[in-house]
VEXNUKOL-921600 format. One record per residue (C-alpha): residue number from 0; x, y, z. Coordinates in nm, 4 decimals, padded with zeros to 6 digits. Each point is the difference from the previous one (the first is absolute). Example, Ala and Ser with C-alpha at 12.3 -4.5 7.8 and 13.67 -1.06 7.14 Angstrom:
2
PT   i        x        y        z
PT   0  01.2300 -00.4500  00.7800
PT   1  00.1370  00.3440 -00.0660
! end
This chain:
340
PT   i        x        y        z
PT   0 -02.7157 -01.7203  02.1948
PT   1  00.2800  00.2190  00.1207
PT   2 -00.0825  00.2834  00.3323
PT   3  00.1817  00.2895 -00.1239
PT   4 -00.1302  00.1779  00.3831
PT   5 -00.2825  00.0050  00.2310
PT   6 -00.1765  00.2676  00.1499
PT   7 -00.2747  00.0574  00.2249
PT   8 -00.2982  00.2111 -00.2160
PT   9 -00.3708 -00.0009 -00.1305
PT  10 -00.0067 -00.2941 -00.2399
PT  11 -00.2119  00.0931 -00.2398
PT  12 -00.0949 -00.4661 -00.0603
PT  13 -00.1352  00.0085  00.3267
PT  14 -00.0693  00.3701  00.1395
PT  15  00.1914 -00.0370  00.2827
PT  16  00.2932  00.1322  00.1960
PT  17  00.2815 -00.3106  00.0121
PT  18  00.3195 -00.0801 -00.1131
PT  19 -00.0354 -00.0235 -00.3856
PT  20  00.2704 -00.1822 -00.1898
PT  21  00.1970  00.1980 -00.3264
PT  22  00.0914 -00.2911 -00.1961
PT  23  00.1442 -00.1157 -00.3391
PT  24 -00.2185 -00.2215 -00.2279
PT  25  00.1929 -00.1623 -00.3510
PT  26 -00.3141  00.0422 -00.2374
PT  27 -00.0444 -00.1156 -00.3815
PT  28 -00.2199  00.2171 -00.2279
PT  29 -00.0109  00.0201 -00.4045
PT  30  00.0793  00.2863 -00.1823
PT  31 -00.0588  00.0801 -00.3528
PT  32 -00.0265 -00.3857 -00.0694
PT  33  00.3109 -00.0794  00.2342
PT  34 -00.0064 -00.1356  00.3370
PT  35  00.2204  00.1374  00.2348
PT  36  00.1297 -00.0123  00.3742
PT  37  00.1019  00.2672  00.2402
PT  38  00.0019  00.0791  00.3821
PT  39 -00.3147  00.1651  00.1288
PT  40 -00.1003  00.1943  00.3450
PT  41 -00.2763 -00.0509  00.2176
PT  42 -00.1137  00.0918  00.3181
PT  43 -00.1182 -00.2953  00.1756
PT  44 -00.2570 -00.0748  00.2730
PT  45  00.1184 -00.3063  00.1756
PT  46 -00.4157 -00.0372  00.1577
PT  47 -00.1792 -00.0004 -00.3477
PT  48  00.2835 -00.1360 -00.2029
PT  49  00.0085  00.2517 -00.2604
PT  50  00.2165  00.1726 -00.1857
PT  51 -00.0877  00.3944 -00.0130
PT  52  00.1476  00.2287 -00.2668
PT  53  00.0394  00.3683  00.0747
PT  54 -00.0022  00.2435 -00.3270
PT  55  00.3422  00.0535  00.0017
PT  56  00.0378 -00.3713  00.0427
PT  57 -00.1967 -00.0514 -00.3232
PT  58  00.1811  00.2474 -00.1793
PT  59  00.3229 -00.1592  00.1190
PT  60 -00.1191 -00.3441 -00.0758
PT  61 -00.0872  00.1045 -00.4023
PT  62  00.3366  00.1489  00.0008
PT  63  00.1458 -00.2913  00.0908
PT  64 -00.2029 -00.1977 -00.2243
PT  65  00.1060  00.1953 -00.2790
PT  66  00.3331  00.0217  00.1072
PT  67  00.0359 -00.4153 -00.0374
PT  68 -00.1655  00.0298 -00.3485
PT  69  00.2633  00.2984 -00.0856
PT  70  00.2658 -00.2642  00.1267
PT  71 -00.1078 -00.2345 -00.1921
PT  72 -00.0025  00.1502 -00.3141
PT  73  00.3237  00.2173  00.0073
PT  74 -00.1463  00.2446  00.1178
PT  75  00.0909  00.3433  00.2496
PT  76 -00.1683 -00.0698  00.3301
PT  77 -00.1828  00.3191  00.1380
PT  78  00.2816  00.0509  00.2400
PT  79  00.2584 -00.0174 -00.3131
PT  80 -00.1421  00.2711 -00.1742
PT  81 -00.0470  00.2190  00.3231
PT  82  00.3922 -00.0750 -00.0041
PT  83  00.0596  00.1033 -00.3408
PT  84 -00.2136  00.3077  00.0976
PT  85  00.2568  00.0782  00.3296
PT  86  00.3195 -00.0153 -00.2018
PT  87 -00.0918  00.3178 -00.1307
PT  88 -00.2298  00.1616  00.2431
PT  89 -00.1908  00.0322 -00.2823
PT  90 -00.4150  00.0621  00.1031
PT  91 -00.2365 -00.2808 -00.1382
PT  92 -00.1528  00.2635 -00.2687
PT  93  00.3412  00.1413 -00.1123
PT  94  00.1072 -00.3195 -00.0748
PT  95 -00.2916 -00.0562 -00.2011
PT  96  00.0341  00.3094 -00.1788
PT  97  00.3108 -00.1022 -00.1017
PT  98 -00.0613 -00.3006 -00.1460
PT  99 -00.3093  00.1371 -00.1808
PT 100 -00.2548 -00.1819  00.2111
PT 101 -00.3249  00.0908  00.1541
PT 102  00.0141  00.1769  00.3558
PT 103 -00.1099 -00.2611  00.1729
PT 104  00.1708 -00.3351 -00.1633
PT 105  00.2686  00.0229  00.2890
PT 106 -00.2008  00.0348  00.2864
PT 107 -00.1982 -00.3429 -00.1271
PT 108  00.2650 -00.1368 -00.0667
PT 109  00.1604 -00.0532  00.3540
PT 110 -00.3420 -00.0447  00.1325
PT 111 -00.2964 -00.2361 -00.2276
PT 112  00.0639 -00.0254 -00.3431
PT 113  00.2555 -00.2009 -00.1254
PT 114  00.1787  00.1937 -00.2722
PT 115  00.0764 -00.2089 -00.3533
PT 116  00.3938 -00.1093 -00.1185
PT 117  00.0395  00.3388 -00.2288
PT 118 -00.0671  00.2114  00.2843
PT 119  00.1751 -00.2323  00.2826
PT 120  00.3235 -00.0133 -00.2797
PT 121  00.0092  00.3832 -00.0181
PT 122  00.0500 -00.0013  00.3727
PT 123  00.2255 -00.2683  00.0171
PT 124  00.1985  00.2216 -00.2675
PT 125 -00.0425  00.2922  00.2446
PT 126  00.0806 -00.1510  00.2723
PT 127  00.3347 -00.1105 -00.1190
PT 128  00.0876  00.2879 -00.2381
PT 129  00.0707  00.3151  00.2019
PT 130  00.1150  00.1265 -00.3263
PT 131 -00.3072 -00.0218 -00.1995
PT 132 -00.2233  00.1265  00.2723
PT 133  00.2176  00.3390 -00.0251
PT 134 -00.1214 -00.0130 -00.4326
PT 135 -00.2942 -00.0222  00.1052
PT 136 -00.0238  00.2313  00.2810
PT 137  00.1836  00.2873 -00.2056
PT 138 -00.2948 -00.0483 -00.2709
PT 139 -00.2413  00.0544  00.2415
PT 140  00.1500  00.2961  00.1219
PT 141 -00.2429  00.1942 -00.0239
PT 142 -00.2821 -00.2137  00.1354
PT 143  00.1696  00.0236  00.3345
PT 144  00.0343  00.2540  00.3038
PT 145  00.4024  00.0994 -00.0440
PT 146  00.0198 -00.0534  00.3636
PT 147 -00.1418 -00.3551 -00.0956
PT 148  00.2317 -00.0823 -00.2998
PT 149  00.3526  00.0931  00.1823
PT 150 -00.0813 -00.2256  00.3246
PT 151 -00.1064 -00.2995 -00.2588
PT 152  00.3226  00.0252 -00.2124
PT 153  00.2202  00.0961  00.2816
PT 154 -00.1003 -00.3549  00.0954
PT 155  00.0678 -00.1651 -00.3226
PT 156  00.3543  00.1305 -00.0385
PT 157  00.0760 -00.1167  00.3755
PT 158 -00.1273 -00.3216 -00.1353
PT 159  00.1480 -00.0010 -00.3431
PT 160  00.3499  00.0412  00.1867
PT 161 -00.1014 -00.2892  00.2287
PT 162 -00.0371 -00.2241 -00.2180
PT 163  00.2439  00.1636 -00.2745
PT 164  00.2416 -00.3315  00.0026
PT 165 -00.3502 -00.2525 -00.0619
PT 166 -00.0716  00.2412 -00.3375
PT 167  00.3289 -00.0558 -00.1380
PT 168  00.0097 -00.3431  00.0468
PT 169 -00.2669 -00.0685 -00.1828
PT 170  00.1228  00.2115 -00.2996
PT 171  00.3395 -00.2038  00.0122
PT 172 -00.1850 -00.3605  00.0629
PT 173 -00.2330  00.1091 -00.3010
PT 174  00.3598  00.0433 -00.2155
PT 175  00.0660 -00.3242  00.0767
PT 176 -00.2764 -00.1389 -00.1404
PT 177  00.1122  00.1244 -00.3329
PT 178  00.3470 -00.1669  00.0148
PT 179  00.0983 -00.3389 -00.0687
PT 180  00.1253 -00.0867  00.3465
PT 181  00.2576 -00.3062  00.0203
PT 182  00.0124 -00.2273  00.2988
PT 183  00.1593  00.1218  00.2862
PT 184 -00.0593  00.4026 -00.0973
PT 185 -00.0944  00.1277  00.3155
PT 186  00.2734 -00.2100  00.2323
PT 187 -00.2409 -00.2777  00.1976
PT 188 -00.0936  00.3214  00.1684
PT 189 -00.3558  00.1825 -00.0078
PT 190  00.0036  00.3663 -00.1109
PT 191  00.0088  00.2768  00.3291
PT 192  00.0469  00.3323 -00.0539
PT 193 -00.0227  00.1166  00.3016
PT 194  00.3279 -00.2596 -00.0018
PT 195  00.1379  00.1717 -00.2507
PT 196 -00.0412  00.3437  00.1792
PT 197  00.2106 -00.1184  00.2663
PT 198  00.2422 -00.1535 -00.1928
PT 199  00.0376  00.3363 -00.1850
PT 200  00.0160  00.1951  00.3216
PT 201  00.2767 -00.2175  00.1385
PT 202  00.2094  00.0458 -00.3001
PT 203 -00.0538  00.3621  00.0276
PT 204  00.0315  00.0290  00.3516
PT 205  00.3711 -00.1825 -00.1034
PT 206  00.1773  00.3094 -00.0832
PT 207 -00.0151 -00.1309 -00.3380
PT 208  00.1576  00.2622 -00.2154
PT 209 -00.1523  00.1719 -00.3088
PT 210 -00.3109 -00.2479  00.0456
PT 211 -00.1778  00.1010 -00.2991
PT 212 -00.2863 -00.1931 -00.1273
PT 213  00.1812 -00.2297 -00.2487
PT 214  00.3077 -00.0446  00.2495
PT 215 -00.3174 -00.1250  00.2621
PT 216 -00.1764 -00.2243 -00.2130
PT 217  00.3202 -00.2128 -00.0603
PT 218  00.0586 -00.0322  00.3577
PT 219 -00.3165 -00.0939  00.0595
PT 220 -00.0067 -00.2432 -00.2763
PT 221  00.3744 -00.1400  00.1540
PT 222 -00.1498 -00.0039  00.3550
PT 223 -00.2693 -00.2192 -00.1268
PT 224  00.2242 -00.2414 -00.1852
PT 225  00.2126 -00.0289  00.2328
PT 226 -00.2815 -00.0901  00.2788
PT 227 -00.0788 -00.2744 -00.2178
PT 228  00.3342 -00.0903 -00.0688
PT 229  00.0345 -00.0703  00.4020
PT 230 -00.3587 -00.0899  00.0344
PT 231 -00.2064 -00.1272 -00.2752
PT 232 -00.2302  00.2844  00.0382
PT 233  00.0217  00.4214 -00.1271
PT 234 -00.0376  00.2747  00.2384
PT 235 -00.2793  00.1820 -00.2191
PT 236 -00.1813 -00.2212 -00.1860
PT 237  00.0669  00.1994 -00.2876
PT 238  00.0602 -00.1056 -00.3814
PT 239  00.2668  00.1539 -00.2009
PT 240  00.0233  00.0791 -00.3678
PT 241  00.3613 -00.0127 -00.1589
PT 242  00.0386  00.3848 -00.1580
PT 243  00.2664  00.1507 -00.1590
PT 244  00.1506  00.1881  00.3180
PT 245 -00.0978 -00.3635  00.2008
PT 246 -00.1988 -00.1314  00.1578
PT 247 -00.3160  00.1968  00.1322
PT 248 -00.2908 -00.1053  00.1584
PT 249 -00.3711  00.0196 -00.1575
PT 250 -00.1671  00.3172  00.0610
PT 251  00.3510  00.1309  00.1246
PT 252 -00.1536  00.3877 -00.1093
PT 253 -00.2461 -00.0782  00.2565
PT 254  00.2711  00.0163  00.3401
PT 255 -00.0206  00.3450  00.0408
PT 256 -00.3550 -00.0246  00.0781
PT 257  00.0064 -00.2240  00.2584
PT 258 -00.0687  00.1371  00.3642
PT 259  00.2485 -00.0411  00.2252
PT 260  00.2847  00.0935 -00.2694
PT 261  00.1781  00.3115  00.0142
PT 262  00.1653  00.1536 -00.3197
PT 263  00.1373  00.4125 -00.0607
PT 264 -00.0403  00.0974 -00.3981
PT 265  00.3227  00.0863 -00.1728
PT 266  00.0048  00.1848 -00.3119
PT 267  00.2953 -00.1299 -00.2750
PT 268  00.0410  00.1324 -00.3077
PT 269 -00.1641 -00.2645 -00.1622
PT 270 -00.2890 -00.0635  00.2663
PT 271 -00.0725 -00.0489  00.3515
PT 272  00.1149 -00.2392  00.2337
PT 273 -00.1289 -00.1384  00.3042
PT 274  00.2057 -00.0493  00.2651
PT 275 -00.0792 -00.2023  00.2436
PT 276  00.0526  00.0227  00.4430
PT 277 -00.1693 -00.2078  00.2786
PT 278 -00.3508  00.1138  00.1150
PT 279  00.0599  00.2231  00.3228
PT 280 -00.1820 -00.2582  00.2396
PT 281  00.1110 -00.3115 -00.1581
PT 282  00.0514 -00.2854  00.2236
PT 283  00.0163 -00.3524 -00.1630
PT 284 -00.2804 -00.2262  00.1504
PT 285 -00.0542 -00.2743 -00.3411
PT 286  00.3627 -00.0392 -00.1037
PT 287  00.1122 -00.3836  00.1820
PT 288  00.3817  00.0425  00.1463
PT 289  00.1238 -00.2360 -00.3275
PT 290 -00.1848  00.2370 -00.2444
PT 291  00.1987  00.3060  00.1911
PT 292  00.3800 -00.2065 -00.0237
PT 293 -00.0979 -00.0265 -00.3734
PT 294 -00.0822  00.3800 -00.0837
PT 295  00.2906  00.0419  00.2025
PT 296  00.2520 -00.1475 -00.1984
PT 297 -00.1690  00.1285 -00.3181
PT 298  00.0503  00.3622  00.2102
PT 299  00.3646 -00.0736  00.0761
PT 300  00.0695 -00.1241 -00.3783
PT 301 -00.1593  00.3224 -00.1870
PT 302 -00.0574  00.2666  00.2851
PT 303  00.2618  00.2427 -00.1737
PT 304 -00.0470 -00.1687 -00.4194
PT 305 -00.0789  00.2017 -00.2149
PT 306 -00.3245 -00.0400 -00.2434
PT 307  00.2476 -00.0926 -00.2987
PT 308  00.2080 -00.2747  00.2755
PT 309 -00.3377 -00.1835  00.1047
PT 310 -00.1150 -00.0274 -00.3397
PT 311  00.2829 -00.1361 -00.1544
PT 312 -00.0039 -00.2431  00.2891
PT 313 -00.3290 -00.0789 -00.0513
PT 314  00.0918 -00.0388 -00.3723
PT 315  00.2164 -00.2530  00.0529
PT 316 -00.2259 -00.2569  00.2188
PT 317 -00.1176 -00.2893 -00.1317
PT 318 -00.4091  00.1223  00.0997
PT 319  00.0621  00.2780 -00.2432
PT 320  00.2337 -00.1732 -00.2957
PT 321 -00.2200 -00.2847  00.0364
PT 322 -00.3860  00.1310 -00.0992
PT 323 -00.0946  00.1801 -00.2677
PT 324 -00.0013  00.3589 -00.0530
PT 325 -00.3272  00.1095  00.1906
PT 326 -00.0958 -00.3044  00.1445
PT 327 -00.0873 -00.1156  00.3515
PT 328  00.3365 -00.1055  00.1695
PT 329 -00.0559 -00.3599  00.1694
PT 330  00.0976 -00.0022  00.3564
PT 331  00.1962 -00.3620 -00.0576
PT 332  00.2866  00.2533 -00.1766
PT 333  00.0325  00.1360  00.3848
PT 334  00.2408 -00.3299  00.0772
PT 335  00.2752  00.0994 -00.2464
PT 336 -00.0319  00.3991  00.1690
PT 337  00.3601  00.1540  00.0517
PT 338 -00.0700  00.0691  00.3469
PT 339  00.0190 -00.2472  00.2865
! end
């Protein structure tokens, strides 16, 4: 037994005025065929030795109940789903009427009925998906109050753009899974992009000339080899496929995405081109001082190369001569890199 507080009030064990005891009990109790423990409140009357529950303390005491058979199982606790809920400042019946479920499924939800795993996976989905709450939002446009629908997916896109950098990740980690990756792909060195953000910020930031997209990705690519070169460990944690212009890393297509990069569009003949510049309130906070001395001396060796100069460079390395055309380049080439 645990006293949460004490205060002096009618207890309702022994009908009088004393101090009466608010205290935490752990309890065991089955549920649907599973027994279970959790943390339940009492008040407590230290004359008849009794525990007293309140209503609210039984309702709290079957939530928490619950709650440790949710956890259990996988499951949402009551408070996760009123936090899926509050990401959008979405009402417990919109929500509902989004997903196609009855008015009321929410609201028991995060109180006394424990929901099943298709309904707890749809708002795990939700939960993590900004982007598929706004499909499913715009089809129930009409369902809504407009007042209603542009507060709910104002909310989404602040948290699509949050979490922007998490979304493409998983698209690029889920390319990887469809390539044969050889040891040493990713350069002893975990995938980060918000790393890779930084490290494409401090190039820019580098009054790096004509830094268009295919002049960045090299840099980045020598910045990592380098790293390892000197360290035994990439910058990035990214893996790079040998292409004909070099090489690029997976899900390159993806970089101008990513929030916290700055590009302008410029039209060619033949196209548009991104050109890249440092984000306007970029300050370096993950980049270690050694990672920095390498992009610098990648910065000082190609700042003013051309696109045509860095990729015959690149060309010429033995990472590149040695894999095959549109393979993943093993970081153990980064030993024999040109630059030192």
């Amino acid at each position: 037994m645990k006293i949460i507080k004490k205060e002096s009030k009618l207890c309702l064990s022994c009908m009088q005025v004393h101090e009466v005891w608010t205290v935490q009990v752990e309890e065991e109790s089955t549920f649907n065929q599973k027994k279970v423990k959790y943390l339940a409140l009492y008040e407590y009357c230290n004359m008849t030795e009794e525990y007293i529950a309140t209503e609210e303390m039984i309702i709290g005491n079957d939530i928490a109940m619950k709650d440790a058979y949710r956890k259990a199982n996988g499951l949402l606790s009551s408070r996760d789903i009123i936090d899926v809920r509050r990401k959008y400042n979405i009402s417990q019946s919109d929500l509902a009427t989004l997903l196609g479920w009855g008015k009321k499924t929410l609201t028991r939800y995060e109180t006394h009925q424990v929901q099943d795993m298709a309904h707890n996976d749809i708002l795990v989905k939700i939960g993590d998906d900004p982007e598929w709450f706004l499909i499913l939002l715009e089809r129930s446009r009409e369902k809504v109050s407009e007042r209603a629908f542009a507060k709910y997916a104002e909310a989404a896109r602040v948290l699509y753009a949050r979490e922007a950098n998490s979304y493409i990740k998983k698209a690029v980690l889920a390319q990887y899974a469809k390539e044969h990756m050889p040891p040493n792909a990713f350069g002893n060195t975990e995938p980060d992009f918000n790393k890779l953000v930084e490290v494409i910020n401090y190039i820019a930031s580098s009054s790096v000339t004509s830094l268009y997209l295919v002049k960045l990705i090299k840099m980045i690519w020598y910045s990592d080899a380098l790293n390892y070169k000197r360290h035994g460990k990439s910058i990035t944690g990214m893996a790079y496929k040998a292409l004909p212009m070099g090489a690029a890393p997976i899900g390159y297509d993806q970089i101008v995405a990513l929030q916290g990069v700055s590009y302008q569009e410029v039209e060619f003949a033949d196209g548009i081109g991104y050109l890249f510049g440092a984000d306007q309130d970029f300050v370096p906070h993950l980049l270690s001082d050694d990672e920095k001395a390498s992009i610098d001396t990648v910065v000082g060796r190609f700042r003013d190369a051309s696109k045509k100069a860095i990729i015959k460079t690149m060309h010429e390395e033995e990472a590149y001569k040695c894999t095959e055309p549109y393979c993943i380049i093993s970081f153990d080439y980064a030993k024999q890199l040109s630059l030192s």
